[in-house]
PASEBA-1860 file (N, C-alpha, C; in nm, 3 decimals):
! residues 169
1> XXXXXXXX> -1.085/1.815/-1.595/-1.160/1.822/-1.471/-1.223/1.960/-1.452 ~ -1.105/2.080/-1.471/-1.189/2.194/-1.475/-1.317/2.213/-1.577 ~ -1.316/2.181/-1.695/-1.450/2.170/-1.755/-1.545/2.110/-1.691 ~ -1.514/2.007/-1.650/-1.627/1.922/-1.550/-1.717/2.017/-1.476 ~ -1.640/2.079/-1.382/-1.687/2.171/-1.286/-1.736/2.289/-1.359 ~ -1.708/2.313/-1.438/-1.760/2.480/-1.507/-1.884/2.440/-1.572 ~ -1.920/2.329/-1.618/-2.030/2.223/-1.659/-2.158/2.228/-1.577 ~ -2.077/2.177/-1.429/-2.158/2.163/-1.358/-2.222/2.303/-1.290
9> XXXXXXXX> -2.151/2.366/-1.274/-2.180/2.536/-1.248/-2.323/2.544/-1.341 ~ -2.256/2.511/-1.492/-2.368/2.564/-1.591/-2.487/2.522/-1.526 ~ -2.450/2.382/-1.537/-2.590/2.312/-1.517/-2.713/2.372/-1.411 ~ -2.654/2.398/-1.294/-2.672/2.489/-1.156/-2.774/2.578/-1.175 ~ -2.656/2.660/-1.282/-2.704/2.810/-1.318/-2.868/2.836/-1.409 ~ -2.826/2.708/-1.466/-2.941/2.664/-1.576/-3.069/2.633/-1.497 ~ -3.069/2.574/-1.405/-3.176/2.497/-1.310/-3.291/2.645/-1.233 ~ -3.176/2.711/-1.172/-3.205/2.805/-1.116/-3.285/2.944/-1.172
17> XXXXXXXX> -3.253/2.965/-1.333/-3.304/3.015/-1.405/-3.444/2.941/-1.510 ~ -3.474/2.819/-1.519/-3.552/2.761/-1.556/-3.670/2.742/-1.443 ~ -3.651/2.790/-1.369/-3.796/2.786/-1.233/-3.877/2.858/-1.270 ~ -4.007/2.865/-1.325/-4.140/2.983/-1.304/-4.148/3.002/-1.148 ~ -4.222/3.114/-1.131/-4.302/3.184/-1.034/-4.350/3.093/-0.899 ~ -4.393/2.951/-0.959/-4.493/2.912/-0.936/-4.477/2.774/-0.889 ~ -4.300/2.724/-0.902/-4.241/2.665/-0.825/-4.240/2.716/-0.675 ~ -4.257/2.584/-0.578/-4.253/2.657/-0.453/-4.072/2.622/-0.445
25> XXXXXXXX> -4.035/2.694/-0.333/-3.915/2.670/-0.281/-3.824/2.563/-0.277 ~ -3.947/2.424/-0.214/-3.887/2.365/-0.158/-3.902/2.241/-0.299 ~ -3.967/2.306/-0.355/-3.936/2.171/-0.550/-3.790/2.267/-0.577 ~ -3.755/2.379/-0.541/-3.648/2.426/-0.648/-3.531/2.330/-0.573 ~ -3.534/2.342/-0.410/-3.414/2.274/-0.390/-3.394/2.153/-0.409 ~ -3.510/2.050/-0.452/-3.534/1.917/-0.444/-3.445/1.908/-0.626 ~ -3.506/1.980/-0.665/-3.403/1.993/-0.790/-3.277/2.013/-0.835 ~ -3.243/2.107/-0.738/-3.124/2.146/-0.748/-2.998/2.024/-0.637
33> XXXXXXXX> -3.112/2.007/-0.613/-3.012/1.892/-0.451/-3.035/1.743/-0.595 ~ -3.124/1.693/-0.662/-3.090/1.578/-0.772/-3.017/1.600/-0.854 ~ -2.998/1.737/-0.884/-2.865/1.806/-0.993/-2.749/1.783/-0.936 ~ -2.733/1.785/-0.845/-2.613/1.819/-0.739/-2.572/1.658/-0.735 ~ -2.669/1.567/-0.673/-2.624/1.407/-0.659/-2.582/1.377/-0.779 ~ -2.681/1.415/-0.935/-2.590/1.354/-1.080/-2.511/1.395/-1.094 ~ -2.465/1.524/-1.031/-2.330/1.533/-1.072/-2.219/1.501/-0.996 ~ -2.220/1.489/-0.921/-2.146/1.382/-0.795/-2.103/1.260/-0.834
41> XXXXXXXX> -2.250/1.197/-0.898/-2.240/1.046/-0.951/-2.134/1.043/-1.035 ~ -2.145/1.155/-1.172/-2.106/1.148/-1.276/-1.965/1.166/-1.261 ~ -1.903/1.256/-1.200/-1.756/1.270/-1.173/-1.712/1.148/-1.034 ~ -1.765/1.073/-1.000/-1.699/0.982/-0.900/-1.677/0.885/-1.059 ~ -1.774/0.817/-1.085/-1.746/0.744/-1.180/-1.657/0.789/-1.290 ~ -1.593/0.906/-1.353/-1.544/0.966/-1.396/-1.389/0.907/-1.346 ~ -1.394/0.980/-1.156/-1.247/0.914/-1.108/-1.251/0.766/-1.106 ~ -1.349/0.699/-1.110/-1.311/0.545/-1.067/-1.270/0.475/-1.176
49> XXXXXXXX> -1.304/0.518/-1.303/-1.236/0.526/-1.455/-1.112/0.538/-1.442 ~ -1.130/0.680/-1.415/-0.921/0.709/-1.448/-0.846/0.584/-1.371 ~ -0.897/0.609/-1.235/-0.809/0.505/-1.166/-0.794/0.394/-1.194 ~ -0.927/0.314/-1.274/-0.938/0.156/-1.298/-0.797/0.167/-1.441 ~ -0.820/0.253/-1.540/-0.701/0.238/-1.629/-0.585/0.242/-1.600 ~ -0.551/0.341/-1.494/-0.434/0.405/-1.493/-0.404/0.227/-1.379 ~ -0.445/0.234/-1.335/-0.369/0.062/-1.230/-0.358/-0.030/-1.386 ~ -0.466/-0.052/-1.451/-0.426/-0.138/-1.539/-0.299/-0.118/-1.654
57> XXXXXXXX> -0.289/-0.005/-1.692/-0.146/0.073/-1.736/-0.048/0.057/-1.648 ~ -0.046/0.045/-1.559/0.086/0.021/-1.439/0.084/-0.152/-1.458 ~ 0.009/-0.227/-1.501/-0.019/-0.352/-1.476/-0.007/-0.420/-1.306 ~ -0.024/-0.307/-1.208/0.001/-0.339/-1.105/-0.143/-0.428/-1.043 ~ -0.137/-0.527/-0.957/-0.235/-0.605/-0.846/-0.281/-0.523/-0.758 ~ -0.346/-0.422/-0.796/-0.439/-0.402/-0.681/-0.580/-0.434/-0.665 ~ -0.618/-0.432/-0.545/-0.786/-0.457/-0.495/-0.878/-0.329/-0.484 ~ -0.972/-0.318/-0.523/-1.065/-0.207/-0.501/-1.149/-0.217/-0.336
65> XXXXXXXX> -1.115/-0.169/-0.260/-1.160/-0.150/-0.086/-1.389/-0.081/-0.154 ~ -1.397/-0.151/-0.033/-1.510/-0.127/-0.086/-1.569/0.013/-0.029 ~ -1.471/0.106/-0.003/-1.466/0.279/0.029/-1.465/0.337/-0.114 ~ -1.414/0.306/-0.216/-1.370/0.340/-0.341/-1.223/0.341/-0.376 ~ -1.124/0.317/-0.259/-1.001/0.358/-0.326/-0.910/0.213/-0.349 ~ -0.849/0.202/-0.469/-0.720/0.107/-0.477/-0.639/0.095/-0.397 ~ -0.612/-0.061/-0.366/-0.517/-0.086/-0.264/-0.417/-0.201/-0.318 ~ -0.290/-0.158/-0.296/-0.182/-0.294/-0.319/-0.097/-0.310/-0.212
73> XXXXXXXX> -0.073/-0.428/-0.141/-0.019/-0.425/0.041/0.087/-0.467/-0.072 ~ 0.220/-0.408/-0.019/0.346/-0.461/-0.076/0.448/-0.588/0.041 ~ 0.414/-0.513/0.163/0.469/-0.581/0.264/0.305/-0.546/0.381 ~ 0.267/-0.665/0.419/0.147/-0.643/0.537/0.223/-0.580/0.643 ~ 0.312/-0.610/0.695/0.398/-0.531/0.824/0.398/-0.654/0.954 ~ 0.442/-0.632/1.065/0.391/-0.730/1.163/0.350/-0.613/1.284 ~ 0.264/-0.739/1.387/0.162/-0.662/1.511/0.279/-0.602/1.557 ~ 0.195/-0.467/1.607/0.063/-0.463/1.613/-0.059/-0.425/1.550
81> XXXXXXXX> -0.168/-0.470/1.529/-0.253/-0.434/1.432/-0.270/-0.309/1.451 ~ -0.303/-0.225/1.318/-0.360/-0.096/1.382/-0.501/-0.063/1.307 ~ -0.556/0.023/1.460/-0.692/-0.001/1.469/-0.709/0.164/1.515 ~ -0.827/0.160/1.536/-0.882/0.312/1.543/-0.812/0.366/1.685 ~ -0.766/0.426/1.713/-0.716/0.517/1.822/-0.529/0.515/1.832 ~ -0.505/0.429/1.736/-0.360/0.386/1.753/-0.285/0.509/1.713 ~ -0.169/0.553/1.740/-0.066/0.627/1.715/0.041/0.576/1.623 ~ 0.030/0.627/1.479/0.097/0.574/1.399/0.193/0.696/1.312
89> XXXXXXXX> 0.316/0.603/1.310/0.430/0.694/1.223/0.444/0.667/1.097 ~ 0.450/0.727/1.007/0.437/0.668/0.838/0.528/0.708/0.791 ~ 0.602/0.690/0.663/0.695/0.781/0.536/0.538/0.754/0.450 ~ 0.497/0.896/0.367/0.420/0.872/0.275/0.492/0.957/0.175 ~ 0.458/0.908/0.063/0.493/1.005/-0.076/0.361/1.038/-0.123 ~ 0.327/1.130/-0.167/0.215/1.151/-0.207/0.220/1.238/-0.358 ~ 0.158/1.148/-0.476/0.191/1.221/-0.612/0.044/1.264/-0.714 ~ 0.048/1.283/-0.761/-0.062/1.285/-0.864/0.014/1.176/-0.962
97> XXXXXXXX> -0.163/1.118/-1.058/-0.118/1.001/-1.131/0.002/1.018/-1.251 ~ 0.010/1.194/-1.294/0.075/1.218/-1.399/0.234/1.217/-1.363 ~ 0.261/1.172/-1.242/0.411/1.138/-1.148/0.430/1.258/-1.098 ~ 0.382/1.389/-1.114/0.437/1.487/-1.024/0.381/1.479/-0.878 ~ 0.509/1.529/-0.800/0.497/1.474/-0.646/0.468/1.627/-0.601 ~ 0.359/1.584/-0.514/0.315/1.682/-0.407/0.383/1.703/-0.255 ~ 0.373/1.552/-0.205/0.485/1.584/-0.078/0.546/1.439/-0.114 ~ 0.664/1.478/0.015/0.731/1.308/0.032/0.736/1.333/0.203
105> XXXXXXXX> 0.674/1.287/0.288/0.679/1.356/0.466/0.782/1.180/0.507 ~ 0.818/1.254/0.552/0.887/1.165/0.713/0.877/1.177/0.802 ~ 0.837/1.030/0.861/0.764/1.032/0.990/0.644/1.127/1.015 ~ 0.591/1.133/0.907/0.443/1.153/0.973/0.370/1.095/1.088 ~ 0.317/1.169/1.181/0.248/1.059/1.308/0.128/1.106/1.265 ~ 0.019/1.008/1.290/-0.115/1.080/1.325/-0.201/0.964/1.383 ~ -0.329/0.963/1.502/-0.402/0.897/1.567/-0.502/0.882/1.439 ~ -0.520/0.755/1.427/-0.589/0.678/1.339/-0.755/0.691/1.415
113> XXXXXXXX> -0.825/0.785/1.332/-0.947/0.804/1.353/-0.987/0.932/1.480 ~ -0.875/1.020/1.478/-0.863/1.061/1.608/-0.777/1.213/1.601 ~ -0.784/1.204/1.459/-0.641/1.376/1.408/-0.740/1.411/1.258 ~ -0.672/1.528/1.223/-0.706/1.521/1.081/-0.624/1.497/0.984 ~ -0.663/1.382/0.911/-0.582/1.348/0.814/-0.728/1.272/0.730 ~ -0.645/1.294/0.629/-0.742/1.261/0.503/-0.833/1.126/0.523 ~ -0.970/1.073/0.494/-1.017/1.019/0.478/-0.995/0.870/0.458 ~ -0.929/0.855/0.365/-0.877/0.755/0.268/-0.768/0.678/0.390
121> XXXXXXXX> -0.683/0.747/0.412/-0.592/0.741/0.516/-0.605/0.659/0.614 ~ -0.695/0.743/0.662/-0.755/0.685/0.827/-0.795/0.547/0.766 ~ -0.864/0.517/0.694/-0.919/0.345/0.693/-0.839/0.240/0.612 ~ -0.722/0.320/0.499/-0.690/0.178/0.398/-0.538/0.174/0.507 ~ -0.440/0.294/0.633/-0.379/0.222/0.690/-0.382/0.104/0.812 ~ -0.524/0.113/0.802/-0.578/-0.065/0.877/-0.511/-0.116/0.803 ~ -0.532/-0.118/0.734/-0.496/-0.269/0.595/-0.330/-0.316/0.620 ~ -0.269/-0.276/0.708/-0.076/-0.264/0.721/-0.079/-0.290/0.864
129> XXXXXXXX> 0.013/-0.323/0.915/0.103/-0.330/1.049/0.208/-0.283/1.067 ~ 0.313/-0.299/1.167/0.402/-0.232/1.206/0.506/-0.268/1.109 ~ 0.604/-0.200/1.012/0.661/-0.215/0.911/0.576/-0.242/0.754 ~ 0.451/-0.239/0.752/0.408/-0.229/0.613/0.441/-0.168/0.534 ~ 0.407/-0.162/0.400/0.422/-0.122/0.274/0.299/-0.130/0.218 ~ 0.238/-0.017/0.158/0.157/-0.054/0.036/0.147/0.074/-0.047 ~ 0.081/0.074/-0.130/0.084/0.185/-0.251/-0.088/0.197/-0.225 ~ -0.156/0.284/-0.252/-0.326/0.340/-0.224/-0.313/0.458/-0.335
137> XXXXXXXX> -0.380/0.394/-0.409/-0.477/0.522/-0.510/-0.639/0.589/-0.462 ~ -0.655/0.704/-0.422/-0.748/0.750/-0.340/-0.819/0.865/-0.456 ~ -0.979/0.843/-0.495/-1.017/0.939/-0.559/-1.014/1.051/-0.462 ~ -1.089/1.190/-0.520/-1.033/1.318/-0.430/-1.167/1.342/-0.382 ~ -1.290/1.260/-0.367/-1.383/1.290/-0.227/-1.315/1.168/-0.108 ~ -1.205/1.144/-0.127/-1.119/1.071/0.004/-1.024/1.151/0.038 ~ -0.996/1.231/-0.007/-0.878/1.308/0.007/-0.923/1.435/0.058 ~ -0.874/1.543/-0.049/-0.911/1.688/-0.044/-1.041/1.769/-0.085
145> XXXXXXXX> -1.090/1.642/-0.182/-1.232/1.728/-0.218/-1.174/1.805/-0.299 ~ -1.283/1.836/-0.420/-1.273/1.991/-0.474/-1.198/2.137/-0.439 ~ -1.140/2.111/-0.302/-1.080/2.261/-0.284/-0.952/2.212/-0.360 ~ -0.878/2.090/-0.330/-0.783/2.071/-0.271/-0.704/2.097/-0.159 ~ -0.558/2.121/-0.170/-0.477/2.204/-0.033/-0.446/2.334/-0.057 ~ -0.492/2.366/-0.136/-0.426/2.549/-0.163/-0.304/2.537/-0.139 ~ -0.197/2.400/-0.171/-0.076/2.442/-0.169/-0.038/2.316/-0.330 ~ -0.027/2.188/-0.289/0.052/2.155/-0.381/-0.065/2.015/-0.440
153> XXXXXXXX> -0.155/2.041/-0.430/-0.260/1.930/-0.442/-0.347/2.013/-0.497 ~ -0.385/1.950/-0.619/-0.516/2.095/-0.692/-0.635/2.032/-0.669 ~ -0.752/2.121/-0.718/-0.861/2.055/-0.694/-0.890/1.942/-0.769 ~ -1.002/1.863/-0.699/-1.027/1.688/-0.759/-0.919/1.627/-0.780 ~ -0.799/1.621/-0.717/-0.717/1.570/-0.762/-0.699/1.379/-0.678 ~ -0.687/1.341/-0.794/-0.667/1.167/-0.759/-0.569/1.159/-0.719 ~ -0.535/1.075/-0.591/-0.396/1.088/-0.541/-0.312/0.976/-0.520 ~ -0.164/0.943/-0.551/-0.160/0.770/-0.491/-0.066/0.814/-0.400
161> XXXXXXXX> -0.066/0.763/-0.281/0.000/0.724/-0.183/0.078/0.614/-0.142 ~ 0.221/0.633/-0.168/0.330/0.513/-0.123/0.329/0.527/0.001 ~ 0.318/0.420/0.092/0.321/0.456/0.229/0.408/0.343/0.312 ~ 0.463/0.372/0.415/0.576/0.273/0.497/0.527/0.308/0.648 ~ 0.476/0.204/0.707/0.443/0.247/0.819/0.589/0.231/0.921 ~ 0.646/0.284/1.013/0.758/0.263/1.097/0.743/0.265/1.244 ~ 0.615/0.257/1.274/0.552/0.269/1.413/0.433/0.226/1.434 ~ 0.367/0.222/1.511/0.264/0.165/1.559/0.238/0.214/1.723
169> X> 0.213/0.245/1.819/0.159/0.279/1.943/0.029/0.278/2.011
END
C-alpha cells in the first residue's frame, strides 16, 4: 500500500513538472484533479480486490452493500429498528484482515448519523436490531482514510468489524 501512495506522489510530482509556461492554471488543476480521481479509482478497486478474496478465503456469505463495504448479518437482532438519530450501544472488535486487532470496545454508544464515528458504521449498523450480530469488512475511504488513527489503525487500512449491538434507544 505504501508503494501505492509513493507512486501516486510520483505521479503528482511528475504532472506538475511536465506543465510548459503556457499552460494556464486552471488546465494544470484540471489535470492534476483527473490524476487525483485515477488514482482514487485505482486503489478503491485495488481494496475491493483484497476484500472480494480475502471473504472468499474465509469462504464466508457475505453481501456487497451498495456503499462498497461487505456485509454478513449473523443474528438480525429484534425491534427496534435502528435508524438515523437512534442511540446505540455496540461490542465492536475491530482488526485488520492479517488478524491483528486494533481495538475490542465495550459498550460503545454512539447516535447513528449524529456523533463521529466512522462512515461505514453509521449506515451498515441499519442493517441489525436490538441484539444483532454481524461481521462488516469496510475499505479505508469508509473508515479512516489515508491518515488512519495515529494510534492503532495505519493508513488505508481495510478494516473488519465484529459487531453486537446490546442497545438500541
Amino acid at each position: 500500500m505504501r508503494n501505492i501512495l509513493i507512486y501516486a506522489g510520483f505521479l503528482l510530482s511528475l504532472t506538475a513538472c511536465n506543465c510548459s509556461g503556457n499552460d494556464s492554471e486552471e488546465q494544470l488543476a484540471n489535470i492534476n484533479k483527473n490524476r487525483l480521481i485515477n488514482i482514487n479509482k485505482y486503489l478503491a478497486n485495488k481494496d475491493f480486490d483484497i476484500m472480494r478474496h480475502y471473504v472468499k478465503r474465509k469462504s464466508w456469505k457475505m453481501s456487497l452493500s451498495g456503499e462498497g463495504y461487505f456485509y454478513e448479518i449473523l443474528n438480525k437482532g429484534e425491534p427496534p429498528e435502528i435508524t438515523d438519530k437512534k442511540q446505540v450501544t455496540c461490542d465492536c472488535r475491530i482488526s485488520l484482515l492479517d488478524g491483528t486487532l486494533c481495538y475490542n470496545i465495550k459498550n460503545k454508544v454512539f447516535v447513528v448519523k449524529g456523533t463521529d464515528e466512522i462512515y461505514g458504521l453509521h449506515h451498515a449498523i441499519k442493517l441489525l436490531g436490538n441484539g444483532g450480530k454481524a461481521r462488516f469488512i469496510f475499505p479505508s475511504h469508509l473508515t479512516y482514510g489515508i491518515r488512519g488513527d495515529f494510534d492503532k489503525i495505519p493508513p488505508r487500512a481495510i478494516l473488519l468489524y465484529n459487531v453486537h449491538v446490546t442497545n438500541v434507544k
